[in-house]
C-alpha positions as CSV (number, residue, x, y, z in Angstrom):
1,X,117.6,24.0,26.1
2,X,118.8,22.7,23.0
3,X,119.2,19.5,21.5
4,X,122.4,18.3,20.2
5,X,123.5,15.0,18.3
6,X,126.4,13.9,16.3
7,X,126.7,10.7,14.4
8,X,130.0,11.6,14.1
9,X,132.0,11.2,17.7
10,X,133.7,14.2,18.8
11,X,136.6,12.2,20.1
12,X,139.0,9.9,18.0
13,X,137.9,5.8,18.3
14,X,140.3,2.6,18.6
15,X,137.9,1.7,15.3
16,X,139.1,0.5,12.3
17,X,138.1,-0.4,8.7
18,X,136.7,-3.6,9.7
19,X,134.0,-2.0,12.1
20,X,133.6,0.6,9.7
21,X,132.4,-2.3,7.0
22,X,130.8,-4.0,9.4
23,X,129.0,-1.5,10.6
24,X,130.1,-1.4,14.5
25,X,131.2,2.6,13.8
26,X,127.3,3.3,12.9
27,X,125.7,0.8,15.7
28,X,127.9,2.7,18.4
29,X,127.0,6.5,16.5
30,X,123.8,5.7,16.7
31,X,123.5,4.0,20.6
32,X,125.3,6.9,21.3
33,X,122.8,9.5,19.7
34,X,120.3,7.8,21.6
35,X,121.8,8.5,25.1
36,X,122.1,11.9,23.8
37,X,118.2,12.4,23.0
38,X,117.5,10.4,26.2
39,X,119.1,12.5,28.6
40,X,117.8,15.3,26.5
41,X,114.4,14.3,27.1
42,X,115.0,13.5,30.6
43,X,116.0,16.8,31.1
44,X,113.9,18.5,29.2
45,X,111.3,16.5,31.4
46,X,112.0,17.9,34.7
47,X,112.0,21.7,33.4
48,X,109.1,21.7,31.9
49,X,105.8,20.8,33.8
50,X,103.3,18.1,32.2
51,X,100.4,19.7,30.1
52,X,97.4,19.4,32.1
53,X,94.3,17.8,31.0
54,X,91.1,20.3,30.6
55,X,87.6,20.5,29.1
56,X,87.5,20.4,25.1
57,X,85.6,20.7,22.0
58,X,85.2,17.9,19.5
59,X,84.0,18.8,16.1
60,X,83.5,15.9,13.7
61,X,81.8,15.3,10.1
62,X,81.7,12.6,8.1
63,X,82.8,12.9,4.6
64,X,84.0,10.2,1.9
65,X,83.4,7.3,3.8
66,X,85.7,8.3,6.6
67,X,85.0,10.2,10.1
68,X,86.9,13.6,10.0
69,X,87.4,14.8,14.1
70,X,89.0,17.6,15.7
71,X,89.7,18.0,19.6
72,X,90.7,21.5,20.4
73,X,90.8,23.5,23.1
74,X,87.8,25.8,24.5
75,X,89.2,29.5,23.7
76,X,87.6,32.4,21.5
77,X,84.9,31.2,19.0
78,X,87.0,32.5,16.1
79,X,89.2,29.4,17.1
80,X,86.1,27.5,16.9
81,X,84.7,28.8,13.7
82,X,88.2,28.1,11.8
83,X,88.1,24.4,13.4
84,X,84.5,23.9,11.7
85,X,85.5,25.6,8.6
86,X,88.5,23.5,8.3
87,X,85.9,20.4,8.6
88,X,83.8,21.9,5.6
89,X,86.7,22.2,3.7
90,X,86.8,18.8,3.6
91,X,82.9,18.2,2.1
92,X,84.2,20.9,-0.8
93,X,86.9,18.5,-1.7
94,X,84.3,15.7,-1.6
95,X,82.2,16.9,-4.2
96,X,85.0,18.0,-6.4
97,X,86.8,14.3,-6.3
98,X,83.7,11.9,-5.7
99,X,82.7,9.5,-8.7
100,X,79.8,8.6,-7.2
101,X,77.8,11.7,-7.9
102,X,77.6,13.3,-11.9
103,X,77.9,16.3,-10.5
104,X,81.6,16.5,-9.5
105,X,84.7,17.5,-11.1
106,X,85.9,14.1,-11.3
107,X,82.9,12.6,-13.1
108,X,83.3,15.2,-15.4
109,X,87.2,14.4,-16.0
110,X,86.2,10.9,-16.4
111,X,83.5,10.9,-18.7
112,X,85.5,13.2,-21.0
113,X,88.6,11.7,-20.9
114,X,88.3,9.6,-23.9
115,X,87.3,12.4,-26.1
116,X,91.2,14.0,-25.3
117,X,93.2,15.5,-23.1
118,X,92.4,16.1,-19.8
């Protein structure tokens, strides 16, 4: 199934310039768009069944202030392993764009800046 809108009706309107200015043409496009993806979605609804919930994985780290999480799935542990990568990723970037340690890239940016360009 596929889903299609027009702003633009397919059939001529009694509308004229004034609605057009006033923007009556756009209000009704619009309302009328949002049937469309309503019934779409009501439809699309009834064909395809509800996922259902199952057991997952939550992998989590805590990086620049800020909790990083993942749900996922249980399925091969390649898929897990990529997950957790993923999540060390995000300590790399941390120690490239921290300025609270003098080891990062970013320290070093800033402490050199003044001296030219960067």
């Amino acid at each position: 199934m596929k889903f299609k809108c027009a702003l633009m009706p397919e059939k001529k309107t009694n509308s004229n310039r004034r609605d057009f200015l006033t923007g009556r043409v756009l209000k009704q496009a619009i309302e009328n768009a949002g049937d469309d993806l309503a019934d779409y979605l009501n439809q699309a609804t009834e064909e395809f069944a509800a996922p259902s919930g199952g057991s997952t994985i939550r992998l989590s780290t805590r990086a620049m202030a800020t909790e990083f999480a993942m749900v996922i799935n249980p399925g091969a542990s390649q898929q897990v392993m990529r997950a957790s990568d993923a999540l060390d990723l995000i300590h790399e970037y941390e120690q490239l764009m921290t300025v609270y340690r003098s080891t990062s890239e970013m320290s070093r940016v800033n402490a050199t800046a003044s001296e030219g360009p960067v």
